[in-house]
TIPA-379310 format. One record per atom (N, C-alpha, C): residue number from 0; atom name; x, y, z. Coordinates in nm, 3 decimals, decimal comma. Each point is the difference from the previous one (the first is absolute). Example, Ala and Ser with C-alpha at 12.3 -4.5 7.8 and 13.67 -1.06 7.14 Angstrom:
// residues 2
R     k    a        xx        yy        zz
R     0    N     1,319    -0,569     0,780
R     0   CA    -0,089     0,119     0,000
R     0    C     0,090     0,120     0,000
R     1    N    -0,035     0,105    -0,072
R     1   CA     0,082     0,119     0,006
R     1    C    -0,077     0,109     0,073
This chain:
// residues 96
R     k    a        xx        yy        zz
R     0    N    -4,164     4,907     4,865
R     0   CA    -0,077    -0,093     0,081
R     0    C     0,053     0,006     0,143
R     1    N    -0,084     0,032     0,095
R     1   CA     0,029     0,015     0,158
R     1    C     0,038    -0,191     0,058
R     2    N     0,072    -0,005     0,070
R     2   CA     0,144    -0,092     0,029
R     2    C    -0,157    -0,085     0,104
R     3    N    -0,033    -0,124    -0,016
R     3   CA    -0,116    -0,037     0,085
R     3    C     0,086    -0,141     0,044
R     4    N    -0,022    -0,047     0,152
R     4   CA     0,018    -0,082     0,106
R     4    C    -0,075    -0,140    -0,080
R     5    N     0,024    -0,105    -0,001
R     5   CA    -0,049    -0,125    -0,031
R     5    C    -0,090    -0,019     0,123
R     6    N    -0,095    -0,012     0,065
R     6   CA    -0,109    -0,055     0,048
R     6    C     0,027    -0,112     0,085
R     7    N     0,058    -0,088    -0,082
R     7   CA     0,028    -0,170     0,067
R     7    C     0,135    -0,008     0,075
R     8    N     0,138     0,077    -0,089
R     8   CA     0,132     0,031     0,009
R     8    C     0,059     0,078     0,027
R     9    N    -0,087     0,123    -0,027
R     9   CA     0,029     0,121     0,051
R     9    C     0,162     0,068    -0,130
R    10    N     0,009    -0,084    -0,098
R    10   CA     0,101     0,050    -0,081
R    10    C    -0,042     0,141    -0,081
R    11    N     0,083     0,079     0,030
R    11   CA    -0,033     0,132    -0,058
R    11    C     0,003    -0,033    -0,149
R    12    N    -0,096     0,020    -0,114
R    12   CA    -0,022     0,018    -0,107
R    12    C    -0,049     0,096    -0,053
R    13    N     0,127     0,048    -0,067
R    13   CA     0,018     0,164    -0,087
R    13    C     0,007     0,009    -0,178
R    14    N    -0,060    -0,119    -0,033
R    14   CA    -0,037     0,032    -0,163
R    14    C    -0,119    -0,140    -0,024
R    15    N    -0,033    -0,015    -0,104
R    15   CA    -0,104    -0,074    -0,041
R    15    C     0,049    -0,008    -0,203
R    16    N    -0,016    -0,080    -0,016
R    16   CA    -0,007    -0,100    -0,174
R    16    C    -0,140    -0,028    -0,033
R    17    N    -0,031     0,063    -0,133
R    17   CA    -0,196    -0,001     0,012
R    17    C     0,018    -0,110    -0,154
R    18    N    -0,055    -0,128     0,057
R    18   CA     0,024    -0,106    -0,076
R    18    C    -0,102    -0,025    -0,142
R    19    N    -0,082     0,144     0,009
R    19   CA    -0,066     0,032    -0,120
R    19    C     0,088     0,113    -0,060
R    20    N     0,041    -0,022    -0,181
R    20   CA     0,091     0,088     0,006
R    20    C    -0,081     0,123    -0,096
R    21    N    -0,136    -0,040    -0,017
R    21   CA    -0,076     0,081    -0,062
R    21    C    -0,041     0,116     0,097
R    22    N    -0,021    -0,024     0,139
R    22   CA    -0,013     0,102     0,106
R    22    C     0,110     0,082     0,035
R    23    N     0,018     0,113     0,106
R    23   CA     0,090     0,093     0,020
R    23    C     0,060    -0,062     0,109
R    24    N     0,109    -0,042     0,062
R    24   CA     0,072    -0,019     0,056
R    24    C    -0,069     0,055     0,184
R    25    N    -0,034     0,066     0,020
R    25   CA    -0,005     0,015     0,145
R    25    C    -0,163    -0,049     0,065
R    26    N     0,032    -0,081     0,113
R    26   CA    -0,095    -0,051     0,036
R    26    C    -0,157     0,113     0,032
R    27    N    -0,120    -0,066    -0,010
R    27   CA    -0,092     0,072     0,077
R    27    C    -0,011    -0,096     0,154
R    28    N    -0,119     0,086     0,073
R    28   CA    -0,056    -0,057     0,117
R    28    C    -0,095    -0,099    -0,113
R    29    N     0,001    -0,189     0,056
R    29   CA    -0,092    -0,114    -0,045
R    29    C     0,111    -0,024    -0,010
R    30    N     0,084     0,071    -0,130
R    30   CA     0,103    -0,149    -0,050
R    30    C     0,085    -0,094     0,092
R    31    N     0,050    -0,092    -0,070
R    31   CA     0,053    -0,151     0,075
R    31    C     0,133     0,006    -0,050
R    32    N     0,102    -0,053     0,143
R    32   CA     0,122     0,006    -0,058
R    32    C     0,019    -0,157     0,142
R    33    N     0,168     0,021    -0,041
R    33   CA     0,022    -0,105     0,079
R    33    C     0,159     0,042     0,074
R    34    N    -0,027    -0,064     0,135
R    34   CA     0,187     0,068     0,098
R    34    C     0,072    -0,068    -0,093
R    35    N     0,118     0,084    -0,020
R    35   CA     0,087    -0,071    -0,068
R    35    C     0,151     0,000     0,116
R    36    N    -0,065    -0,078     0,111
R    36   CA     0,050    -0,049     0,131
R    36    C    -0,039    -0,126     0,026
R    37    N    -0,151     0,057     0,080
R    37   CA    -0,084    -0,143     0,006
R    37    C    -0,114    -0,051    -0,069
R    38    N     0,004     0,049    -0,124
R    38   CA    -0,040    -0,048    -0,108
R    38    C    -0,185     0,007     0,061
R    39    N    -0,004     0,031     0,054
R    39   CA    -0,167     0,065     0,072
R    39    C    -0,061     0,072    -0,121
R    40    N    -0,142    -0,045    -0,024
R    40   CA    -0,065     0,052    -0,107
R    40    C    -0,074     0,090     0,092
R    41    N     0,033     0,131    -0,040
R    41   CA    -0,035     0,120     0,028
R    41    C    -0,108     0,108    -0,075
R    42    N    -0,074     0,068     0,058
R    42   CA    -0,101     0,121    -0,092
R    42    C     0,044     0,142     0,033
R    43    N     0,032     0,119    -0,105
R    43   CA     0,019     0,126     0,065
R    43    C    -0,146     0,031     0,074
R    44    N    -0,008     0,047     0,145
R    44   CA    -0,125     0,051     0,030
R    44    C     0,017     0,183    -0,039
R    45    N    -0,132     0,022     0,049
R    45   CA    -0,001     0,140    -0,010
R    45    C     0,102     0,156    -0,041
R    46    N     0,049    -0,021     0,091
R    46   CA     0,082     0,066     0,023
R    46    C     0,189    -0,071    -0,010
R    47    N     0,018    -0,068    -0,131
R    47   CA     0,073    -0,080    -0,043
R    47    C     0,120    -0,057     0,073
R    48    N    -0,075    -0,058     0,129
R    48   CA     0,048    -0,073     0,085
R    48    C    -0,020    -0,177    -0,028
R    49    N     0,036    -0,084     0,044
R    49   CA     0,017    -0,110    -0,064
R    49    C    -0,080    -0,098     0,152
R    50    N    -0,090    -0,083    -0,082
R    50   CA    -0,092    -0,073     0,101
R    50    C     0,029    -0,173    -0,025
R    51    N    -0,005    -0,034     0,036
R    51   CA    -0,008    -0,150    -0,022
R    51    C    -0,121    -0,051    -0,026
R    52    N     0,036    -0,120    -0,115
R    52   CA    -0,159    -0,093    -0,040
R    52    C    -0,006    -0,070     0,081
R    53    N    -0,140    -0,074     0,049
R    53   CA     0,012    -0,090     0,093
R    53    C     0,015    -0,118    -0,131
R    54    N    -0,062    -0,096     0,073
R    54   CA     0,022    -0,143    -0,113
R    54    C    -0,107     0,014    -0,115
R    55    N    -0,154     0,048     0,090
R    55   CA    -0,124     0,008    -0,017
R    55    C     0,001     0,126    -0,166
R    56    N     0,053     0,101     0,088
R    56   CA     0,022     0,125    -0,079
R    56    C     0,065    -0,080    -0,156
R    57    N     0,107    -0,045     0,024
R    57   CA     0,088    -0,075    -0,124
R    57    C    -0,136    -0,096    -0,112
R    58    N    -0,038    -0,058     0,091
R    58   CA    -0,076    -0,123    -0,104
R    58    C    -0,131     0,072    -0,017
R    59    N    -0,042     0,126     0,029
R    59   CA    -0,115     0,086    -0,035
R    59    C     0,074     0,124    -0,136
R    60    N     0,055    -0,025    -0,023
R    60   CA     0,091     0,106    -0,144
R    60    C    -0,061    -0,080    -0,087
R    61    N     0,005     0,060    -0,142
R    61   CA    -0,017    -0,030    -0,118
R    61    C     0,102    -0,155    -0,050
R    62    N    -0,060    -0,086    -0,062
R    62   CA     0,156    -0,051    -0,051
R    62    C     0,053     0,001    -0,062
R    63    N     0,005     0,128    -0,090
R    63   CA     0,141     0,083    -0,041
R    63    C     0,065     0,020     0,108
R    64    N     0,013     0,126     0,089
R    64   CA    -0,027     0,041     0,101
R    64    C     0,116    -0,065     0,068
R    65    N    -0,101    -0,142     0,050
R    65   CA     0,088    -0,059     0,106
R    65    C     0,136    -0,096    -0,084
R    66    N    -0,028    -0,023    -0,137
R    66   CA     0,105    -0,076    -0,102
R    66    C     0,128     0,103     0,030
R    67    N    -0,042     0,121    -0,037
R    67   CA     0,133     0,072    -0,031
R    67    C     0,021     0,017     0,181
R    68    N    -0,051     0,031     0,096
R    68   CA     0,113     0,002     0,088
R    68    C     0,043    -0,089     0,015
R    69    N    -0,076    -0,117    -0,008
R    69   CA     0,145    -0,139     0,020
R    69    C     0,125     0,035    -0,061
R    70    N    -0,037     0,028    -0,128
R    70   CA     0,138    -0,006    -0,080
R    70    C     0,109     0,103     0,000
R    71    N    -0,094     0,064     0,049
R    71   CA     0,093     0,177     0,093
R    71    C     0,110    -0,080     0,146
R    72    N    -0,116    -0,073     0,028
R    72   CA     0,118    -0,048     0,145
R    72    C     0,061    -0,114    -0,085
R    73    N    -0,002    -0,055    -0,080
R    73   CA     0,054    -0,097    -0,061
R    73    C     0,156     0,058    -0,032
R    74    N    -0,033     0,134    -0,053
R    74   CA     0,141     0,076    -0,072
R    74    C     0,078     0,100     0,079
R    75    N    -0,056    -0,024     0,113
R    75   CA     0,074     0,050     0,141
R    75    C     0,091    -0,134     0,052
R    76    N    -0,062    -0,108     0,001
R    76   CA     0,069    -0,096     0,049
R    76    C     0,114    -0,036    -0,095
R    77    N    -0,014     0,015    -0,140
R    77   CA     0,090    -0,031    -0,087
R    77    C     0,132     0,121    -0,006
R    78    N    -0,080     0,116    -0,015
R    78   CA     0,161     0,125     0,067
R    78    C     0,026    -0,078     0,102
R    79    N    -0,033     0,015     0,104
R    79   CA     0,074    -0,082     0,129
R    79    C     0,106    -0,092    -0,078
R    80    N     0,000    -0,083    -0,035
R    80   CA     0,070    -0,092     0,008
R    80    C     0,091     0,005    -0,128
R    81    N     0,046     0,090    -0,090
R    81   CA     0,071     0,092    -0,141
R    81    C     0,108     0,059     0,149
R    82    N     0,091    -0,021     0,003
R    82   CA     0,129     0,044     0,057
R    82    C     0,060     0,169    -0,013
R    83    N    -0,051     0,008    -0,113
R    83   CA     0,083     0,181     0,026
R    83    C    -0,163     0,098     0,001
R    84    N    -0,061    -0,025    -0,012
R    84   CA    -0,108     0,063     0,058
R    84    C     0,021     0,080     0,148
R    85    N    -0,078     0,066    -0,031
R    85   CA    -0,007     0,117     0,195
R    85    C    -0,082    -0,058     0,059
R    86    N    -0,008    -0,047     0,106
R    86   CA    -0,093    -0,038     0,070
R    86    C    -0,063     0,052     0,114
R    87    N    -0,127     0,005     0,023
R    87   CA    -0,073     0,085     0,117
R    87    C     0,112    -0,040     0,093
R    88    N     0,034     0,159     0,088
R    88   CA     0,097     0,002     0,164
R    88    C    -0,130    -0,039     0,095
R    89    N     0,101    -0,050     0,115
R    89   CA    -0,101    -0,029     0,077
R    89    C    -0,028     0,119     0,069
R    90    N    -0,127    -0,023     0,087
R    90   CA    -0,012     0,140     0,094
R    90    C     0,092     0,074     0,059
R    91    N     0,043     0,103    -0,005
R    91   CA     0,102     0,100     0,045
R    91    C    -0,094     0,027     0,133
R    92    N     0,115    -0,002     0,157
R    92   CA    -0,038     0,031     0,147
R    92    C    -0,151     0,079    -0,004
R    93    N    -0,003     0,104    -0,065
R    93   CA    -0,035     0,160    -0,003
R    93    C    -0,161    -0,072    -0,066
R    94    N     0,019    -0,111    -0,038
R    94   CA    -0,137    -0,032    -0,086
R    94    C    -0,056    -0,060     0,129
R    95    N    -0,021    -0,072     0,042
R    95   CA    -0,016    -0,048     0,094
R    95    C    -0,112     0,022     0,091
């Protein structure tokens, strides 16, 4: 998976967790993920670069859809706060 810029944060994100475990692990262009920085509910576009939802975009998803990314940023916020966990670095100069 090519290393994609967060949109909102700009946190470099270089892997993805596909929270269906019946599917294959690597994202397509549509699917929905979330920064696991600033917790920004995100879509791979095209060319599996990472776009931001607006609010509009969010409450126009399915509600499956929009259930499970809550709970995607839900379990970002919960690593966060588990102590020996790795946690997203912040932007390195060079990102910038």
């Amino acid at each position: 998976m090519p290393v994609a810029a967060c949109p909102r944060c700009g946190h470099r994100l270089n892997g993805a967790t596909n929270a269906d475990p019946r599917e294959d692990e690597a994202p397509d262009p549509g699917d929905l993920t979330v920064c696991a920085s600033c917790e920004a509910f995100l879509t791979y576009g095209p060319d599996m670069g990472l776009v931001a939802l607006s609010k509009r975009e969010v409450a126009e998803l399915l509600p499956a859809e929009r259930t499970n990314l809550v709970r995607a940023r839900d379990l970002v916020r919960l690593a966060k706060r588990i102590p020996d966990l790795p946690r997203p670095a912040g932007r390195a100069r060079e990102d910038r």
